[in-house]
ROLUM-914862 format. One line per 10 residues: their letters; for each residue z, y, x of C-alpha. Coordinates in steps of 0.5 Angstrom, whole numbers, plus 500, padded with zeros to 3 digits. Each point is the difference from the previous one (the first is absolute). Layout:
// residues N
A = Z:Y:X ~ ... .
END
This chain:
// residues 473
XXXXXXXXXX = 500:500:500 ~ 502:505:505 ~ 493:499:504 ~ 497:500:494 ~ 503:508:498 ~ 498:502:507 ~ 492:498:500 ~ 501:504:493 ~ 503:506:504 ~ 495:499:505 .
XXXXXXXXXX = 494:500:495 ~ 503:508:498 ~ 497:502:507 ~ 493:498:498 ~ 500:504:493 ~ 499:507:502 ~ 494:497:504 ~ 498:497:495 ~ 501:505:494 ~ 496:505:505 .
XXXXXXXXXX = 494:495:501 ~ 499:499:493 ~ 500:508:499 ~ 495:500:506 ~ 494:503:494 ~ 505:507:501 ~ 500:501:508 ~ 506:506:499 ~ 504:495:496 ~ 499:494:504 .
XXXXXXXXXX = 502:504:506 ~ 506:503:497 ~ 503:492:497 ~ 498:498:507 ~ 504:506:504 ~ 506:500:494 ~ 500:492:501 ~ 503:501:508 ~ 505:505:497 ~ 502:493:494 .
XXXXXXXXXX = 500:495:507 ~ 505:504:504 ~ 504:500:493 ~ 501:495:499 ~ 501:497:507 ~ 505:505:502 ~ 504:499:493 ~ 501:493:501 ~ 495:498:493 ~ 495:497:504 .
XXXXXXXXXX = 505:495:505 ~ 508:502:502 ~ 499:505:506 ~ 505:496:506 ~ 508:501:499 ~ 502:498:506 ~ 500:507:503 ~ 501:507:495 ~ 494:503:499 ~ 501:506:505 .
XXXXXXXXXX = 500:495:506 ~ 494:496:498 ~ 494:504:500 ~ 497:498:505 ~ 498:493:498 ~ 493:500:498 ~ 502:500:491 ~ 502:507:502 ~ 498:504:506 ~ 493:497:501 .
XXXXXXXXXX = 498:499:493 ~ 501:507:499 ~ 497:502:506 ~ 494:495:500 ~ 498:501:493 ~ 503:508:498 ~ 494:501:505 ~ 495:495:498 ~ 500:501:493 ~ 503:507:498 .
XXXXXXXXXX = 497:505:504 ~ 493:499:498 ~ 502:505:494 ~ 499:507:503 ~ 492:496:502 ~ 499:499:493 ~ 502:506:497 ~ 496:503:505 ~ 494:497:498 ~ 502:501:493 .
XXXXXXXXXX = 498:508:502 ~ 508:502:502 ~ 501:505:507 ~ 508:501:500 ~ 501:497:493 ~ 497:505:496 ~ 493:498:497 ~ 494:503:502 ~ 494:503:495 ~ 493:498:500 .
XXXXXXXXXX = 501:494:505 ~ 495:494:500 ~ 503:493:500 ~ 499:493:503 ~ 499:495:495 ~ 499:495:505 ~ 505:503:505 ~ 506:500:494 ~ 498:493:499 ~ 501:497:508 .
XXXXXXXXXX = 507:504:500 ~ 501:496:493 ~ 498:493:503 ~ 505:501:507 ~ 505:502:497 ~ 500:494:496 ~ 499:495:506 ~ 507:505:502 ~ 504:499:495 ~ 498:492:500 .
XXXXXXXXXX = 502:500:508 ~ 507:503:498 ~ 500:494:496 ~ 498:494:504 ~ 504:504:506 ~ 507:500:497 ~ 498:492:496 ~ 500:499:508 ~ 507:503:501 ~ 504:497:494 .
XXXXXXXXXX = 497:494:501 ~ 502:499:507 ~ 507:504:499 ~ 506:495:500 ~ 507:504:501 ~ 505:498:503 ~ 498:499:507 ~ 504:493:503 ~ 501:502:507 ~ 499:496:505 .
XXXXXXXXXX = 503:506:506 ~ 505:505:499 ~ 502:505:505 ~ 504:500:505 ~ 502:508:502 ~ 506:503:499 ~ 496:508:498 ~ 492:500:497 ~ 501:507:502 ~ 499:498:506 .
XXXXXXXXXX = 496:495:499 ~ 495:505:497 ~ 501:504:506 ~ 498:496:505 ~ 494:497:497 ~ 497:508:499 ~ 501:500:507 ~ 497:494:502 ~ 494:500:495 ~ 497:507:503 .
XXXXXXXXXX = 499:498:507 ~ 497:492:499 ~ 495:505:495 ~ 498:504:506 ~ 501:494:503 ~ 494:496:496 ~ 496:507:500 ~ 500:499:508 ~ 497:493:500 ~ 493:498:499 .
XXXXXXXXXX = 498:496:494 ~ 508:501:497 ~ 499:508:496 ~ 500:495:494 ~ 508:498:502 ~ 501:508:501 ~ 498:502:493 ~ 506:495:497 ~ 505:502:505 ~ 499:507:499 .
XXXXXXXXXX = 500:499:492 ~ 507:496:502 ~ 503:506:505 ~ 498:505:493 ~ 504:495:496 ~ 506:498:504 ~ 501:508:503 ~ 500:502:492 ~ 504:494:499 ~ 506:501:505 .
XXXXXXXXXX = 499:508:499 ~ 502:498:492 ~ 506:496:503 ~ 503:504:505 ~ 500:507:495 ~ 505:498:495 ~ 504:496:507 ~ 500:506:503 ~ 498:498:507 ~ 497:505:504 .
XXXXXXXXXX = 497:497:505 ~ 496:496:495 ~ 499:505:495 ~ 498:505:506 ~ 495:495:504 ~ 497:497:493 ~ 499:507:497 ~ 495:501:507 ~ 496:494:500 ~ 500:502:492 .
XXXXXXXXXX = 497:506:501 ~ 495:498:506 ~ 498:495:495 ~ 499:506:495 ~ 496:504:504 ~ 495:494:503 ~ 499:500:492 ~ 498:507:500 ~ 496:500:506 ~ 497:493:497 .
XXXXXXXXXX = 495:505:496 ~ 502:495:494 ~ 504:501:494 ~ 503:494:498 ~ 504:499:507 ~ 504:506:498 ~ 500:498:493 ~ 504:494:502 ~ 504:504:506 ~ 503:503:494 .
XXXXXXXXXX = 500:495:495 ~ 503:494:503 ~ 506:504:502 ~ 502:502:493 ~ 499:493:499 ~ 505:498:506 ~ 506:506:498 ~ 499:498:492 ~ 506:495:500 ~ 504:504:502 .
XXXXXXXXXX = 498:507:498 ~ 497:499:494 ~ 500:507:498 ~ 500:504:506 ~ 492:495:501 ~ 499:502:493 ~ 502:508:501 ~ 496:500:507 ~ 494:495:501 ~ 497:499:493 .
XXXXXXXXXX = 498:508:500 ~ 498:500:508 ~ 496:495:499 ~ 496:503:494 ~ 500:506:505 ~ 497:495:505 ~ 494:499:494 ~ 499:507:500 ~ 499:503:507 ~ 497:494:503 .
XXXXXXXXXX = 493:499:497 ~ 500:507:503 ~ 504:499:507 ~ 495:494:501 ~ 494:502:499 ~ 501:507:505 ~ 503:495:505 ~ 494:496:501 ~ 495:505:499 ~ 503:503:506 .
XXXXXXXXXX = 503:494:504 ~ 495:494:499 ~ 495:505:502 ~ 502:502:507 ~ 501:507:499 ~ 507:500:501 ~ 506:495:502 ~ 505:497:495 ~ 505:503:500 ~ 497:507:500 .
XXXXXXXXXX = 496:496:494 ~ 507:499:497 ~ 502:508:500 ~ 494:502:497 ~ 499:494:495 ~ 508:502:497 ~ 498:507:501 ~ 495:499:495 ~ 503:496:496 ~ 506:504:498 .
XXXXXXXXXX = 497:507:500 ~ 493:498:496 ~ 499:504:493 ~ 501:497:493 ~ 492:499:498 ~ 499:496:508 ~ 506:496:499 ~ 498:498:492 ~ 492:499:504 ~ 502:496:505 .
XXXXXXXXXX = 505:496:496 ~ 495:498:494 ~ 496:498:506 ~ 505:495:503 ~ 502:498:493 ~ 493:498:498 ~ 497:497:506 ~ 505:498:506 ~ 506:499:496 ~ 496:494:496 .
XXXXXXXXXX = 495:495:503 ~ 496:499:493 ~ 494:503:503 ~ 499:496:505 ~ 500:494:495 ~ 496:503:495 ~ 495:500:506 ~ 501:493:501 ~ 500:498:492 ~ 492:503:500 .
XXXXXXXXXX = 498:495:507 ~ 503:494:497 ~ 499:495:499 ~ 493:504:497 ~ 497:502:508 ~ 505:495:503 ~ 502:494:499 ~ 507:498:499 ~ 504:498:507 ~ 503:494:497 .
XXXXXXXXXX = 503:498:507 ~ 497:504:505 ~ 506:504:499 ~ 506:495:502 ~ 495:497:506 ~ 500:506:503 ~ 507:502:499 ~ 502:494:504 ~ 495:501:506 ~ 504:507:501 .
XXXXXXXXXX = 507:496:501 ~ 499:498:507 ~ 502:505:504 ~ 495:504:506 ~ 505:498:506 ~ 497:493:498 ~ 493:501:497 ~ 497:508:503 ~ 494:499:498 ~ 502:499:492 .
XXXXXXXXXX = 497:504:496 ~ 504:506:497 ~ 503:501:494 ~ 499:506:498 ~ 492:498:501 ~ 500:495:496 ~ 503:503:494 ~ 496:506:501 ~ 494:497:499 ~ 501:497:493 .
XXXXXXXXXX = 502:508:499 ~ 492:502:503 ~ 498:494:495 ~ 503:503:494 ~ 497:508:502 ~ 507:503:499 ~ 499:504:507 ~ 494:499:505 ~ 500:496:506 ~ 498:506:505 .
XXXXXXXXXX = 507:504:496 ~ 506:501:504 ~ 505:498:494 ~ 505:494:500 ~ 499:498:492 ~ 504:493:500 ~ 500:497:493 ~ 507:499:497 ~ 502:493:499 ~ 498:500:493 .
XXXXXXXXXX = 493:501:502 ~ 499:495:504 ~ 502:495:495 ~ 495:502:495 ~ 495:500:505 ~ 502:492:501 ~ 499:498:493 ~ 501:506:496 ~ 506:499:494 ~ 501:492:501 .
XXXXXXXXXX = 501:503:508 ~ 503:507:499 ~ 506:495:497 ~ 501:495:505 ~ 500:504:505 ~ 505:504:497 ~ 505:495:497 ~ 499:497:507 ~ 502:508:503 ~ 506:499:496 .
XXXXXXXXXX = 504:493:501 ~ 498:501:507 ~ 504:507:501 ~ 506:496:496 ~ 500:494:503 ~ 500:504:506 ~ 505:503:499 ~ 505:495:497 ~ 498:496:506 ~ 502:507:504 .
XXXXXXXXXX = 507:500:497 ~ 501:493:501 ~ 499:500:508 ~ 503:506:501 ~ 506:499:495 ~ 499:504:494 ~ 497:506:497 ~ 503:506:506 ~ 496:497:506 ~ 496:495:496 .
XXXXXXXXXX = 496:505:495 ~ 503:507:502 ~ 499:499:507 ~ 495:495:502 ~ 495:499:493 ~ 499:508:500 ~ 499:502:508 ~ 495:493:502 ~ 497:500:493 ~ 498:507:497 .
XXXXXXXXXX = 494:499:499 ~ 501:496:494 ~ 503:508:497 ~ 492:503:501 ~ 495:494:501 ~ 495:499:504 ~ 493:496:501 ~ 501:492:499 ~ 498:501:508 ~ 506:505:502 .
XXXXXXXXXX = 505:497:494 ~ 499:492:503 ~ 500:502:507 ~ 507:506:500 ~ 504:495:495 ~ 498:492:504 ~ 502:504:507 ~ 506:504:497 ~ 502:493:497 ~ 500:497:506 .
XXXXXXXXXX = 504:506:503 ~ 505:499:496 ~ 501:492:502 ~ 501:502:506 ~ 506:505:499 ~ 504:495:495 ~ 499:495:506 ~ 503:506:505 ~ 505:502:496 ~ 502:493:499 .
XXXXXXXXXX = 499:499:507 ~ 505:506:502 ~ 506:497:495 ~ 498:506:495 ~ 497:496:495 ~ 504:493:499 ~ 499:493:495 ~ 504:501:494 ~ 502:492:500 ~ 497:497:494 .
XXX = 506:497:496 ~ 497:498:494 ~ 500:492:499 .
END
């Protein structure tokens, strides 16, 4: 009976993209159904409608697990930010209705059929997750130190070095990318513990590679880094100060929305073009973006909203290619993805990731092949180029169960939720948060796996980590 009332759970996922699949004779309302429908699945995920969240932690200490953080993350910015790009197409600038504006028919409905194939990866996305969620987590280590806090500190300390480490060797700058996401996670970690401790060593040593890590994000020249600069933090004060993270983080963060578009756009028109270094690119870009007028501002800002902020563009473009102009991947795709996992230290010659995505990029016509542009297609994409609607769910359902088997698997080695999912799951697997291409997504997630094996095997080694004798019959 109980898994009975749980598919009939499941089912509730589906019925927003089938209600807008069977509205698709009215492009704008199947839209809406679609962009709506996400907004009824976080609903009744979080609310406990769908499955019980898990209640072995309170609330506030478990979001970091994938129910909570990456599914927000993931699926708010794959399924909810297309609005601004339809509301564009429907003759909107600034939200106010333009007069005498032609519309695209053909346009309306591509964004219509996208946000359908959205709404049905939230769905198989979160099936993933709740099918393969089981809490409790038996443990099988616990761990052995007197002070977490200052667990948390060494390895913030560790961390950052073994990624310059890593960046030095040839063929490993994979292994520098996760340690530098590691040292991020592990410094904003034990800074978060040794606030309310009062430890002013701790405090004051973590608040610096905190705000190194800030400004690597700001001379980065993307905004998403300094995005989750901030974001991650509030997350890690939460627990202990509820309304003060409320008070301070939520409104920076909409500040951050606001400033950036503009921030970012003067510091790459400036740094990436030679003109300047980046740190003088820095201070003009902040310089700009604070003093810039009202009627810029909305300007740049409905320009981000519309097309940066959302990736539907681009899959518009590949709507109209496929399967039309080219045939659907079918495997191909996962073929590839397997090729890029062998690391250059032991094959130099292999061929490069980013040419091999590109160049379904170049096929699609979303950008010409003599163009200096990175345009990776999102996760989603690659699955409908797999085999369209049947593809789009496998490979969604499987990006959900694999973000959380790993981390229940994180948790179990490295005894629980703080080192297992707050620490290791979130600073070696970030890429679950955004998405990538099958090429990046399957290489970052086998190698960060493996990583992770062999810090539980370090840890265990030096006595941190110990087995919890089995006492069961």
């Amino acid at each position: 009976m109980q898994k009975r009332q749980s598919l009939e759970r499941i089912i509730f996922l589906y019925m927003p993209w089938g209600l807008a699949l069977l509205c698709s004779s009215s492009p704008a309302t199947s839209y809406l159904i679609a962009w709506l429908g996400s907004f009824f699945i976080f609903f009744i995920t979080f609310t406990g409608i769908l499955v019980p969240l898990p209640d072995d932690r309170p609330l506030a200490e478990q979001l970091m697990r994938p129910i909570l953080l990456v599914h927000i993350i993931f699926a708010g910015y794959m399924c909810c930010t297309s609005i601004f790009y339809f509301l564009d197409a429907l003759g909107y600038d600034n939200f106010h209705k333009m007069p005498f504006v032609i519309l695209d028919q053909h346009k309306i409905e591509l964004i219509a059929q996208c946000q359908r194939y959205y709404c049905l990866a939230h769905a198989a996305f979160v099936t993933g997750i709740v099918s393969t969620m089981r809490y409790p987590i038996k443990q099988k280590v616990r761990v052995e130190v007197e002070n977490i806090t200052q667990l948390l500190f060494k390895a913030a300390l560790i961390t950052y070095p073994a990624s310059i480490l890593f960046l030095k060797l040839p063929g490993l700058s994979q292994f520098a990318n996760q340690f530098n996401s590691l040292s991020f996670i592990a410094c904003t970690l034990a800074l978060a513990f040794a606030i309310p401790e009062k430890k002013a060593i701790n405090t004051t040593i973590c608040s610096l590679l905190y705000a190194f890590n800030f400004y690597t994000s700001l001379v980065s020249g993307f905004k998403e880094p300094i995005i989750i600069s901030v974001m991650v933090l509030g997350i890690f004060l939460y627990p202990t100060y509820k309304k003060a993270v409320i008070i301070t983080f939520i409104p920076a963060l909409l500040l951050l929305f606001v400033l950036l578009p503009t921030y970012a756009a003067v510091f790459r028109q400036n740094a990436w073009s030679g003109d300047v270094d980046s740190n003088d690119a820095r201070e003009l870009a902040i310089d700009a973006a604070l003093n810039q007028d009202s009627e810029t501002l909305n300007n740049t800002n409905w320009t981000f909203l519309v097309y940066r902020l959302s990736e539907i563009d681009m899959f518009t473009s590949y709507l109209e290619s496929t399967p039309d102009k080219i045939p659907y991947y079918n495997l191909d795709l996962v073929k590839q993805s397997f090729i890029v996992l062998v690391p250059r230290v032991f094959w130099p010659s292999k061929p490069s990731t980013e040419a091999l995505v590109m160049e379904r990029v170049y096929n699609a016509g979303v950008i010409n092949r003599g163009s200096n542009v990175s345009a990776k297609p999102a996760y989603i994409v690659d699955g409908y180029l797999s085999g369209g609607v049947l593809g789009i769910f496998i490979s969604l359902f499987l990006y959900g169960a694999a973000a959380q088997f790993i981390s229940q698997k994180a948790e179990q080695l490295f005894g629980g939720y703080l080192l297992g999912t707050a620490l290791m799951f979130s600073g070696l697997f970030q890429i679950f948060w955004r998405g990538l291409s099958f090429e990046f997504i399957l290489n970052n997630v086998f190698w960060s796996y493996v990583s992770m094996l062999l810090i539980a095997r370090y840890l265990r080694k030096k006595d941190i980590l110990q087995a919890i004798e089995d006492t069961t019959d």
